[in-house]
N, C-alpha and C positions, 0 to 999 in steps of 0.2 A: 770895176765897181761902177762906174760911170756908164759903163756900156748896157747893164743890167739894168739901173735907174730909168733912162733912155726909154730900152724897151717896153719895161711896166709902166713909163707915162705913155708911149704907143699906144698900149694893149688900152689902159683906163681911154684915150679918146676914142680910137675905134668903139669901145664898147657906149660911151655917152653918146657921141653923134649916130651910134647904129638905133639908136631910139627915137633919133628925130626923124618926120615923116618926108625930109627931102632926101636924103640919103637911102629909103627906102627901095627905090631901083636900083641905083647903086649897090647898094648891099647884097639883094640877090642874085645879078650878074657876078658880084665877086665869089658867091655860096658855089653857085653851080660849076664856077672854076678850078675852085678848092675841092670841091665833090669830083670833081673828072680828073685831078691831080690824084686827091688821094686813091679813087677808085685804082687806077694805072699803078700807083704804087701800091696797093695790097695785093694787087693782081700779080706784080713783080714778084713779092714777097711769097704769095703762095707758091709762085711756078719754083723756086727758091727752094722753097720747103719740101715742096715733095721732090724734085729731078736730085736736091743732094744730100737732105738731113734723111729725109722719110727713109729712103732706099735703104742706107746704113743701120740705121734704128732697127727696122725692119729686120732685117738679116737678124741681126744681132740677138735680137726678140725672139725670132724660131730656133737659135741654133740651142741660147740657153732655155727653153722651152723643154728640148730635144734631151737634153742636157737633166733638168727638173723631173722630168716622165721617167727618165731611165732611171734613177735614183730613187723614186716613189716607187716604182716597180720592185727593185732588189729591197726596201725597205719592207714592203707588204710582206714579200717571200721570206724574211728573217721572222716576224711576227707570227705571218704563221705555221713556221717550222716551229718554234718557238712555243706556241697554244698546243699541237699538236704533240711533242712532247708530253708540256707537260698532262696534258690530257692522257695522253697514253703510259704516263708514270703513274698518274693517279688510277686508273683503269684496272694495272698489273698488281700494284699495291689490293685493292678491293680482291683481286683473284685469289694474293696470296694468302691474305688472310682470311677467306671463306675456304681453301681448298689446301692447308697446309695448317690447321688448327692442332691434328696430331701431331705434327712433327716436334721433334726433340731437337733436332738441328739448332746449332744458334745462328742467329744470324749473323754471317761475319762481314755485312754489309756495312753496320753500326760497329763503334768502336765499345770495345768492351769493358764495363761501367768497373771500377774499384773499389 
């Protein structure tokens, strides 16, 4: 708890004395150090990211891609087996009733009314 108070009275003087105009050399000698520190560590962080996270992800990303496609594919083809059906039931329907109007037949396709 102490260690934290510490630091937040640190940070409060760095930020008061970084306003006064002697300190103003100072300050950006330490800026440009902190800027070549951080630069080096993002730069770490990048090479990081891509030689071990990036590769992985990646992979991973094309195989269920691969995976997603092949599935959207067999789903179109059920669809439109499916449309085509019924399109071709409705079709045969229309046939047989313009071209089967004589017939006496019943239909024993339909279950037979009581």
């Amino acid at each position: 708890m102490i260690k934290y108070i510490v630091i937040i009275g640190l940070i409060f003087l760095v930020l008061i004395l970084g306003q006064q105009t002697f300190f103003k050399d100072i300050g950006r000698e330490y800026i440009g150090r902190v800027q070549q520190w951080g630069s080096g560590l993002w730069q770490s962080a990048q090479d990081y990211w891509s030689t071990h996270i990036l590769k992985k992800v990646t992979s991973e990303v094309e195989k269920r891609q691969n995976i997603a496609k092949d599935e959207i594919k067999d789903q179109a083809k059920q669809v439109t087996q499916t449309v085509w059906q019924k399109i071709k039931g409705y079709f045969v329907g229309i046939f047989n009733s313009v071209f089967n109007k004589g017939s006496t037949e019943p239909d024993t396709t339909q279950p037979a009314a009581q």
